[in-house]
C-alpha positions in Angstrom: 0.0 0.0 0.0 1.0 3.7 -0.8 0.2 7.0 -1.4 0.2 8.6 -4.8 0.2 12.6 -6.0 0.8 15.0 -8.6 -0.3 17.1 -11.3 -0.9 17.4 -15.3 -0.8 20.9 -17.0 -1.1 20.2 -21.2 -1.2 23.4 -22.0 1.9 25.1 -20.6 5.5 23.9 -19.4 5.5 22.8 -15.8 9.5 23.1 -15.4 11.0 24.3 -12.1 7.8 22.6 -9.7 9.5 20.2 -8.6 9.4 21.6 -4.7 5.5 22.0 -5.2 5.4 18.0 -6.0 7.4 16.9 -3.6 5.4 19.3 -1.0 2.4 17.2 -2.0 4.1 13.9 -1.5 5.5 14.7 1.5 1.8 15.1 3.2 1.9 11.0 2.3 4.5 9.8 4.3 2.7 7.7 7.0 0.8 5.9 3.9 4.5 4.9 2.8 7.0 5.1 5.6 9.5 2.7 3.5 10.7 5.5 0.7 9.3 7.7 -2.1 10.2 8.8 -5.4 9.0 11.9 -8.2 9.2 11.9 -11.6 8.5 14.9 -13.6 8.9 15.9 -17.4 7.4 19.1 -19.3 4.0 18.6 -18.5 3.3 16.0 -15.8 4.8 15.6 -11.7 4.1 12.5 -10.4 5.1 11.7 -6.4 5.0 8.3 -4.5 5.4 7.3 -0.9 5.8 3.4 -0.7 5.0 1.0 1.7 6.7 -2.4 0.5 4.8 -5.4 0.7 6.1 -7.2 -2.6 9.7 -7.3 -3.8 11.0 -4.9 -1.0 14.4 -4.5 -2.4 13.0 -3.3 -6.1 9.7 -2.3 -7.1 10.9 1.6 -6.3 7.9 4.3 -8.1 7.3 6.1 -10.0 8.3 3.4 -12.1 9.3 4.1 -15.8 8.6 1.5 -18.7 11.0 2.3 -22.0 14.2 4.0 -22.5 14.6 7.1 -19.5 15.1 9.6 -22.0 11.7 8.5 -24.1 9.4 6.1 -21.8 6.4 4.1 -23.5 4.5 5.2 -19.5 5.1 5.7 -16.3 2.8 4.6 -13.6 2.1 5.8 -9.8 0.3 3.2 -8.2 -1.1 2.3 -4.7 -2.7 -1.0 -3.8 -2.5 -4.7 -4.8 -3.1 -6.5 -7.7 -4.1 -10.0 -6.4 -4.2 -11.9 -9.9 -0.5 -10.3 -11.0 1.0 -13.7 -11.0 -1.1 -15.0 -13.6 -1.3 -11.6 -15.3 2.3 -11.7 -15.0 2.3 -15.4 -16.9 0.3 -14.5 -19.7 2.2 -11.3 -20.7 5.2 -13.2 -20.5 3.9 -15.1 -22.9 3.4 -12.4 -25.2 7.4 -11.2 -24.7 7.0 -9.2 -21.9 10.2 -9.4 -19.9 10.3 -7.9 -16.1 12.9 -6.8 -13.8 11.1 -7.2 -10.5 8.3 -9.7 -8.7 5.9 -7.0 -7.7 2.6 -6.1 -9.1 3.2 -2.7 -10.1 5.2 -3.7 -13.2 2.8 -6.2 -14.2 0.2 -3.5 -14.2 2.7 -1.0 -16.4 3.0 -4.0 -18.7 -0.6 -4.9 -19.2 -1.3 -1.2 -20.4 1.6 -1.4 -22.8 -0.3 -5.0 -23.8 -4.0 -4.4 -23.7 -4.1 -0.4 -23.6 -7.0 1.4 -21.9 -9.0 -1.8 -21.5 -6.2 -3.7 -19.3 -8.1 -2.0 -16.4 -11.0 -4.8 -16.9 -8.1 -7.7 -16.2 -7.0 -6.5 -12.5 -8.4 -7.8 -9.7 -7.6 -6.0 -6.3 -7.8 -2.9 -4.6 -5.9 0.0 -6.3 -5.6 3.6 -7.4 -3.0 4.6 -9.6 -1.9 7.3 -12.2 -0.8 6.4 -15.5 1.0 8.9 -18.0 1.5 8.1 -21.6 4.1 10.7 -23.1 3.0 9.0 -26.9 -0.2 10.2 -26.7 -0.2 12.8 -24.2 -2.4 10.9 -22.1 -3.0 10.6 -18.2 -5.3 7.8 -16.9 -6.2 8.3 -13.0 -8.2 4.7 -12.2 -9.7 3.7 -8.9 -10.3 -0.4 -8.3 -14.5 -1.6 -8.4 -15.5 -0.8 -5.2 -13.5 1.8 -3.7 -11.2 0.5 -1.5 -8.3 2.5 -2.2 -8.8 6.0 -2.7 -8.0 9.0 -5.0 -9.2 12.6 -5.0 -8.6 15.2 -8.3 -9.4 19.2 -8.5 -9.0 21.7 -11.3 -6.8 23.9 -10.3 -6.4 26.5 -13.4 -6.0 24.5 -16.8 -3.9 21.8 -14.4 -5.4 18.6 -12.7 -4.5 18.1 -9.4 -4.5 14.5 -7.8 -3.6 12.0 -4.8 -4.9 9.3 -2.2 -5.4 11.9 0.3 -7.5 15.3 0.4 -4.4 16.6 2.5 -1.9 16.6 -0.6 -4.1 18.3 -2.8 -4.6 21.3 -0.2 -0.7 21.2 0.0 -0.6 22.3 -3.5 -0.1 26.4 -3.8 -2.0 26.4 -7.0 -5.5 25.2 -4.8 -7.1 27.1 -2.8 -9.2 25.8 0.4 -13.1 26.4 0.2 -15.6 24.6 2.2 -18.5 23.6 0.0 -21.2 23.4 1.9 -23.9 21.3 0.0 -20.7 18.7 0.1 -20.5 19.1 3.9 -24.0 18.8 4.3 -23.7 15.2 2.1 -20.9 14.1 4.6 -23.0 15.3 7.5 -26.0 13.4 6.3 -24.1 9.9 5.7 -25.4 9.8 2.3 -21.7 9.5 0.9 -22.8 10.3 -2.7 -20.0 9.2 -5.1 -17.6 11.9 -6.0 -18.6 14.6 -3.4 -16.5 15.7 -1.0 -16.9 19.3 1.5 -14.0 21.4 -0.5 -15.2 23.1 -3.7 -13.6 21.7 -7.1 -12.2 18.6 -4.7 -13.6 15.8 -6.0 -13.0 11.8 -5.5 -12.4 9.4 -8.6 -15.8 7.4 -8.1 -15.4 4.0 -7.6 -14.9 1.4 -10.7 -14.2 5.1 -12.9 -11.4 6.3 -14.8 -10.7 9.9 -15.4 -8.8 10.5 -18.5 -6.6 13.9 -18.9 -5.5 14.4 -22.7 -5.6 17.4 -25.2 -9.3 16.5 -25.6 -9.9 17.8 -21.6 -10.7 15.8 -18.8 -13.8 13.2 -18.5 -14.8 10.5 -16.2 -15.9 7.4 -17.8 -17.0 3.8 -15.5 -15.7 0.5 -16.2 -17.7 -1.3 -13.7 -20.5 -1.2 -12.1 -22.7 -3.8 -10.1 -24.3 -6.5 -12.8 -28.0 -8.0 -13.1 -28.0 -11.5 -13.7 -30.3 -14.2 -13.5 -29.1 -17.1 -10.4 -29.7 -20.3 -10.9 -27.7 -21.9 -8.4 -29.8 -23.8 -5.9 -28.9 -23.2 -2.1 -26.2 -26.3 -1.8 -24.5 -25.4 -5.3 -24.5 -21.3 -3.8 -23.1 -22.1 -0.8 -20.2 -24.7 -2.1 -19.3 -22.3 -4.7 -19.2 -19.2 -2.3 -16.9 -21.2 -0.1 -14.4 -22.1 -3.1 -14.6 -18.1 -4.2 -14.0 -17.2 -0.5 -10.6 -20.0 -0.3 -9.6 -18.5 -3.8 -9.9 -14.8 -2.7 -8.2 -15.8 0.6 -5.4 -17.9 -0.8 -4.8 -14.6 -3.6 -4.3 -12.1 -0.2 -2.2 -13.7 1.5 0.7 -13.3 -0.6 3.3 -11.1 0.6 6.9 -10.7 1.4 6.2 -9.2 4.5 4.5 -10.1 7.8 0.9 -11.0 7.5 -2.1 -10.8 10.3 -5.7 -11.1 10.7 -8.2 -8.9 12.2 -10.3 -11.3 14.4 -13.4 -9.8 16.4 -14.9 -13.4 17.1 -17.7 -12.6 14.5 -18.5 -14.5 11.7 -17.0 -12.4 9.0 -13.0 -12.0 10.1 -13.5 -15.7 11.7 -14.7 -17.2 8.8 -11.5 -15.5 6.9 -9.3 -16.4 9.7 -10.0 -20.0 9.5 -10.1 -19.9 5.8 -6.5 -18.4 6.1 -5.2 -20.7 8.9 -6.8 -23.9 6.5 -4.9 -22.2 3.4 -1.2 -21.8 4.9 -1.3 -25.4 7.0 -2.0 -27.1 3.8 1.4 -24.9 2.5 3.4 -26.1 5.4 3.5 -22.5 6.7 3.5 -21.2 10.1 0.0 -19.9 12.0 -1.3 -16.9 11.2 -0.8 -13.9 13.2 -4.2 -12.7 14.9 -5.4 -9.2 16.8 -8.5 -8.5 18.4 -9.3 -5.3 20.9 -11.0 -4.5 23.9 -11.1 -1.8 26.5 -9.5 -1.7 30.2 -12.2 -2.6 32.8 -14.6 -3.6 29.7 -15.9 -6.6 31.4 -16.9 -4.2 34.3 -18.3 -1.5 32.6 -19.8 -3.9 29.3 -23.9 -3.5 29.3 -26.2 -5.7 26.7 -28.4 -3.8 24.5 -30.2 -4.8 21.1 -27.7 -3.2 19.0 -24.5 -4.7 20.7 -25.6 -8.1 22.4 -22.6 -9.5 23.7 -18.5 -8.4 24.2 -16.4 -9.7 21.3 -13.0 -10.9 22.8 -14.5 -13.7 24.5 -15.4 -15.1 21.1 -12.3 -14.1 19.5 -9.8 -16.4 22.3 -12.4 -19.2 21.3 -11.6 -19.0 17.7 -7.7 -18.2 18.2 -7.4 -21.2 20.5 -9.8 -23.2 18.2 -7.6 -22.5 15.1 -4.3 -22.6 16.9 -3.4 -18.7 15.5 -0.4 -16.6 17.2 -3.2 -14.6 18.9 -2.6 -11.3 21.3 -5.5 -8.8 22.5 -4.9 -5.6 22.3 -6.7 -4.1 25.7 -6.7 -0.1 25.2 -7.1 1.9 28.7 -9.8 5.1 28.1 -7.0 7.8 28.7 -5.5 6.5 25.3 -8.9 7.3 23.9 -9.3 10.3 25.6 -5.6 11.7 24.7 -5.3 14.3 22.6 -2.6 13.7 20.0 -5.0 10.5 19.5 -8.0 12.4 18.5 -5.6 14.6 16.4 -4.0 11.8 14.3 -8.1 10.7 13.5 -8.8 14.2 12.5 -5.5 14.9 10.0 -6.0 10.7 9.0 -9.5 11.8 7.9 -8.9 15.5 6.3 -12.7 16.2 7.1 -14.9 16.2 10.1 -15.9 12.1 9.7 -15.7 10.9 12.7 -17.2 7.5 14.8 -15.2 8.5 18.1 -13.8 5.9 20.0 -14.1 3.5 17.3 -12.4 5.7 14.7 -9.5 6.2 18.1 -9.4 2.8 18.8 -9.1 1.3 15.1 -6.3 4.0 14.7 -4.7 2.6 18.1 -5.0 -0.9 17.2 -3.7 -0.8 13.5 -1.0 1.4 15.3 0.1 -1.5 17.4 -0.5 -4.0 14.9 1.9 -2.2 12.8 4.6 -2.8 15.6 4.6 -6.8 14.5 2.8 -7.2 11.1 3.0 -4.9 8.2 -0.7 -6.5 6.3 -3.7 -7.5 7.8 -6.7 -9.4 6.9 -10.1 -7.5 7.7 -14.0 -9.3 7.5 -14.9 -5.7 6.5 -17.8 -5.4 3.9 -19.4 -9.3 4.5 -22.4 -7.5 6.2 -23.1 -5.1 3.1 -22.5 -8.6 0.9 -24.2 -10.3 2.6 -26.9 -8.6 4.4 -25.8 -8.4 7.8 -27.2 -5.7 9.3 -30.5 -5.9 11.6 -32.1 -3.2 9.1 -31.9 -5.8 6.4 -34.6 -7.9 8.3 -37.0 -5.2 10.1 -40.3 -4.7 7.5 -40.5 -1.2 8.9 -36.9 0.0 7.9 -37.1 -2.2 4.5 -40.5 -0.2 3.9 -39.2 2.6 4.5 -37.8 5.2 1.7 -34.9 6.2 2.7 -30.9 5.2 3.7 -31.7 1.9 5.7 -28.6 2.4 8.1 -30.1 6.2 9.4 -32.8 4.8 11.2 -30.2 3.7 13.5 -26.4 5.5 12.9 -26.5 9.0 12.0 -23.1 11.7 12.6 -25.9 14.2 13.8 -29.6 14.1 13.7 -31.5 16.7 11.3 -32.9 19.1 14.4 -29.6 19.6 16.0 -28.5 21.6 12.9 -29.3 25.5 12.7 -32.0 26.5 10.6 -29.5 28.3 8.3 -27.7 25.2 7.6 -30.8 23.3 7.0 -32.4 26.1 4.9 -29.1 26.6 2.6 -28.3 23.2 2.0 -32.2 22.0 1.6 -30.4 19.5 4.4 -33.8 17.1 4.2 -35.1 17.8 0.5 -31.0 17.2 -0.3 -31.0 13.7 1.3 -34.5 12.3 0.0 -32.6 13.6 -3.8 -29.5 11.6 -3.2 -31.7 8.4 -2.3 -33.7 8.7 -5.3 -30.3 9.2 -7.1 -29.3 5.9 -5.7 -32.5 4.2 -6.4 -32.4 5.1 -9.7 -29.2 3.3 -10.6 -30.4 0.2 -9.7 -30.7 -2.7 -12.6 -33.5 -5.4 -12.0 -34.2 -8.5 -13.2 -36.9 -8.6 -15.8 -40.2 -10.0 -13.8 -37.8 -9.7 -10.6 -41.2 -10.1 -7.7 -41.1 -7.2 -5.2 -39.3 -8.9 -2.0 -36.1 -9.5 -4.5 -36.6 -5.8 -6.2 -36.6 -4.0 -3.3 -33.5 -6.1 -1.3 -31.4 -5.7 -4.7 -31.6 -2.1 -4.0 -30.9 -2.7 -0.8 -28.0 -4.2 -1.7 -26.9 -1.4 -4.2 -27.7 1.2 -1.2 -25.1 0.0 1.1 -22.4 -1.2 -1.6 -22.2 2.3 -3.1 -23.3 4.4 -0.4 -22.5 2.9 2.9 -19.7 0.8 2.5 -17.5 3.4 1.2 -17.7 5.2 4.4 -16.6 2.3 5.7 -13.9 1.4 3.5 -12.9 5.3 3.7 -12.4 5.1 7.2 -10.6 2.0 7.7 -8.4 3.1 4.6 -7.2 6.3 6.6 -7.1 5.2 9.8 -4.4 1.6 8.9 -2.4 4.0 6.7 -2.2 6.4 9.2 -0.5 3.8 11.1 1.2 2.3 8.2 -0.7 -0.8 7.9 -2.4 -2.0 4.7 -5.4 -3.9 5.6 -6.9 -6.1 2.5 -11.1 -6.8 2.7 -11.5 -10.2 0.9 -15.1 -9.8 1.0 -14.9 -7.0 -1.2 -13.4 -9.0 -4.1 -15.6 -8.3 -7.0 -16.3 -11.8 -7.9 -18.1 -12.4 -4.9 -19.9 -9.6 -4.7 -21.2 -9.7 -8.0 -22.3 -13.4 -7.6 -23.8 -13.1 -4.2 -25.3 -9.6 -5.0 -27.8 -11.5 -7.2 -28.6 -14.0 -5.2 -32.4 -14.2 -4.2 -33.1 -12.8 -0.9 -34.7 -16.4 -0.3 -31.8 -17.9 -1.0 -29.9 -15.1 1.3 -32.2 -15.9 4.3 -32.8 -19.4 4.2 -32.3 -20.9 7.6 -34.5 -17.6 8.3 -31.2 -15.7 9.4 -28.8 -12.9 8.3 -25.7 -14.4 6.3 -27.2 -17.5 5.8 -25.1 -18.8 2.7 -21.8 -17.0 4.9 -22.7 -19.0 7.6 -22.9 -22.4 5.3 -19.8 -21.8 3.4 -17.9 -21.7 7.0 -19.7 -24.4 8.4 -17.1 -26.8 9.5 -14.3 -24.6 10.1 -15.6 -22.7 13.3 -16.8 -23.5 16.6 -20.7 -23.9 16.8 -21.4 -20.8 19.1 -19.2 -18.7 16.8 -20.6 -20.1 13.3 -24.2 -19.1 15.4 -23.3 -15.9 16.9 -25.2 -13.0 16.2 -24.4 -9.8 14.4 -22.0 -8.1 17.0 -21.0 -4.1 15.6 -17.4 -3.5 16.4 -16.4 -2.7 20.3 -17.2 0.7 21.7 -15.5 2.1 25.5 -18.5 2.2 28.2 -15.8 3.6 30.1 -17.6 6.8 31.9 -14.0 9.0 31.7 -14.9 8.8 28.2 -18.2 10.4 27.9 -16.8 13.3 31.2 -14.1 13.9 28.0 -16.8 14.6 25.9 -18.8 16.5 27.4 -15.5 18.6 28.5 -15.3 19.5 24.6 -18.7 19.8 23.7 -19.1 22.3 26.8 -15.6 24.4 25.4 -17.2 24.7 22.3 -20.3 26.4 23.6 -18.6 28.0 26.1 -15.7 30.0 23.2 -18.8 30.7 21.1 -16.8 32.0 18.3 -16.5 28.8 16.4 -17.8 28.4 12.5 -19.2 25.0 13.5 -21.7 26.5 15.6 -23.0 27.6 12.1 -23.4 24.4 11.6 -24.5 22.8 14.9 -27.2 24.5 16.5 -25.8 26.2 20.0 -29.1 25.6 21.8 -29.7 21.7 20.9 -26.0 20.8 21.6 -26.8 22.2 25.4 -29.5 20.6 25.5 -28.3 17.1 24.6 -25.0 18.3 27.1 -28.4 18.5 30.2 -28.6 14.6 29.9 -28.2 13.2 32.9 -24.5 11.3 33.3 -24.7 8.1 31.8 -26.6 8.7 29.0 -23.9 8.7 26.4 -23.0 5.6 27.1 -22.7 4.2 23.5 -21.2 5.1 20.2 -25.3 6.1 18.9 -25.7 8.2 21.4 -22.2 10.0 21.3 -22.8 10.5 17.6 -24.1 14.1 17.5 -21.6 15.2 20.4 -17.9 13.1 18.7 -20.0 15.4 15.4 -20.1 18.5 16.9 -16.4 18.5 18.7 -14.5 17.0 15.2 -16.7 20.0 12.8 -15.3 22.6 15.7 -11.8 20.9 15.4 -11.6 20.7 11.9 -13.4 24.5 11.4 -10.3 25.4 13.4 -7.4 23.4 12.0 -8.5 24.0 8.5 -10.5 26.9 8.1 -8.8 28.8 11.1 -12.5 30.1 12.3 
């Protein structure tokens, strides 16, 4: 994993900006501690900050393909390419001939093979920036589903790029300006694709290419999700969804450096685990590495409620000592949450006001000391968007219900706490219902599809385009941060394009969520695990926590001079503060304050108001 930036300006020489480039890259350093490199000619800078994971010893970017003096391209790249080996095979087939063992030069040499369309061959999470000197031609291409990602702006008649929002703002020639209609789409959870707060800052959408030549600039997609008839019956879906899953597994876990898993004791990053462990015994290999988290004194402080049943750790010992992994908890005390160069890191990982709290803290602190022993980690992220894992996905009301399923339990900050100002010049509500329709409207259906299967395909489509890249965002910014790469098997696009299209009869049919998950796994887990309920990821109950909060919320009120209270309306944010103590004990209920403290934060770090 790495961070990629620069810049293409057709239409005039860019000599002598070399310092501005390496400004931008230099913002990227904790997504790729291991080195960096630029490359520049008359019209194009392009900047890299690698973390090695394949071939550490070579592999160096920018990397260069043809003579120095008069290259064929030159490619920027971040991510992995998990089918390079056999990519690698066939183009040395054709006469390709490579210097190194990573992926990056078997993606350099399947443009120079295949041209534009090579895009269609990779599998794997990337985001990368192309330049073709012959044809005056930049590509800037992010992977299906968003895992990696990659902003652009317009910045004169140059285009501006990089992984991170915070390289592009390091960039003279762009200018900083909140957009608010962006902020409210970030506010409202509605993540549509593209949109970001800053005005002309924009992200590559996922499975789109945006092509910079003498022609302009213009986005074009090369996936999307498909609509296909299934005609698998429920044994022959769940055997082949367990050899995808053993494929997709046995792909990610090559690398030259040291490999973990991320294991909650759920069913998604147990089912992986096992899968893994399964995978490397049958290679004569060594266990795998596994992490899990929990809180100091959360045994104590731990209370049941529908949304969070049961503590996780418990579940993940059972499956470490049932698999025989190299397990270690990572037990975080609530000062180390509460600490603020902690908070900080979150806020610059995340260049805007996003924010979960303690979860976004503690995912920071835990890839942070994951880091320390392992440099890749598997994560079961995305199997309940697959899948359809959340309760939402079962509850007639919320499926009946017209709008984002997951608001009618997660939201950053509820409608009525924002001013009426806000509200008014964003059309905050009328802006939301538009985005859903948006969404709606993109959805493909089967031709005589009956209304159950209609209405969980867009269900489906909601939470892979709109919800799971929030999620994928934020666990993108928070292990690179740390300098971690994390790799999401379930987001593989082979799976989810089979198991989008799967009836929801099929989906459901022991009559609970993740029903074909749960079969393909069956065997390799303990029974209480393989039966477990949906279990979100650990929160702190720890009261110092929510006394924390309250601290900041109350010194935001109190300065009264901040642009977030713009934003946040003064006399609700009291009046939430007047619950009694105790109240905020869980991540829902925090929302609206962890909102109102990061929008104040970020109002002040970036905007200086």
């Amino acid at each position: 994993m790495c961070g990629i930036a620069g810049w293409i300006e057709l239409s005039r020489s860019a000599a002598g900006k070399e310092t501005d480039l390496e400004r931008m890259t230099r913002t990227l350093v904790r997504r790729g501690p291991d080195g960096g490199g630029l490359w520049t000619d008359r019209h194009v800078g392009l900047g890299h900050r690698r973390l090695a994971v394949l071939d550490v010893h070579r592999g160096a970017q920018p990397m260069v393909a043809g003579p120095s003096g008069q290259p064929h391209a030159v490619l920027c790249y971040s991510g992995e390419v998990y089918n390079f080996r056999e990519l690698r095979t066939e183009l040395t087939a054709r006469g390709h001939r490579f210097r190194t063992h990573c992926d990056t030069e078997v993606v350099l040499n399947a443009y120079l093979e295949w041209g534009v369309g090579f895009v269609e061959r990779l599998r794997g999470m990337f985001a990368f920036a192309l330049w073709d000197p012959r044809v005056r031609r930049l590509l800037l291409v992010r992977d299906r589903l968003g895992v990696k990602p990659l902003y652009y702006a317009c910045s004169g008649e140059a285009v501006l790029f990089a992984s991170e929002p915070k390289a592009v703002l390091a960039h003279p020639g762009f200018t900083a300006r909140l957009d608010h209609q962006g902020l409210a789409d970030l506010l409202g959870l509605v993540k549509t694709p593209g949109v970001t707060p800053f005005r002309d800052l924009y992200e590559v959408p996922p499975g789109h290419m945006l092509t910079v030549d003498d022609r302009g600039s213009r986005l074009s997609r090369y996936w999307h999700l498909p609509t296909v008839s299934h005609e698998d019956d429920i044994a022959d879906t769940t055997t082949h969804v367990r050899e995808l899953l053993f494929d997709i597994v046995r792909e990610q876990l090559v690398t030259d450096v040291p490999l973990c898993s991320l294991l909650s004791g759920g069913l998604d990053s147990s089912a992986l685990t096992a899968i893994a462990t399964d995978v490397l015994d049958r290679a004569g290999k060594r266990p795998i590495r596994s992490f899990s988290v929990d809180f100091v004194g959360s045994a104590d402080d731990f209370r049941t409620s529908e949304f969070r049943p049961e503590r996780d750790n418990p579940y993940a010992l059972q499956v470490a000592e049932h698999l025989g992994t190299a397990h270690q908890t990572i037990t975080l005390p609530a000062e180390a949450l509460t600490e603020h160069g902690n908070r900080n890191a979150v806020l610059g990982a995340h260049d805007l006001p996003l924010t979960f709290g303690d979860v976004d803290t503690s995912l920071y602190l835990l890839f942070s000391a994951i880091r320390e022993r392992s440099t890749v980690a598997l994560s079961g992220e995305s199997a309940d968007e697959v899948f359809g894992g959340y309760h939402w996905f079962h509850d007639p009301g919320i499926v009946g219900t017209a709008d984002f399923p997951w608001l009618s339990t997660m939201q950053f900050v509820p409608e009525r706490m924002l001013t009426a100002e806000f509200r008014e010049h964003t059309r905050f509500g009328e802006y939301r219902a538009d985005c859903y329709r948006q969404a709606i409207g993109e959805v493909e259906y089967l031709p005589g599809e009956d209304a159950q299967d209609r209405r969980m395909r867009e269900f489906g489509h909601l939470h892979l385009t709109r919800w799971l890249p929030v999620l994928l965002d934020r666990k993108d910014r928070l292990s690179m941060a740390a300098g971690l790469e994390v790799r999401v098997p379930f987001c593989d696009h082979r799976l989810v394009e089979y198991v989008h299209n799967i009836p929801w009869k099929i989906k459901t049919h022991d009559g609970r969520e993740k029903s074909v998950l749960r079969g393909a796994a069956a065997g390799l887990l303990p029974k209480p695990v393989l039966n477990r309920r949906k279990s979100p990821y650990p929160t702190t109950a720890d009261t110092r926590y929510e006394r924390d909060l309250r601290q900041r919320a109350g010194a935001l009120l109190a300065e009264n001079r901040s642009a977030a209270l713009e934003v946040i309306d003064a006399g609700a944010l009291r009046e939430l503060l007047d619950r009694p103590e105790g109240y905020f004990d869980t991540q829902l209920r925090r929302n609206p304050l962890e909102t109102a403290v990061s929008l104040g934060q970020w109002y002040q770090e970036q905007w200086n108001s």
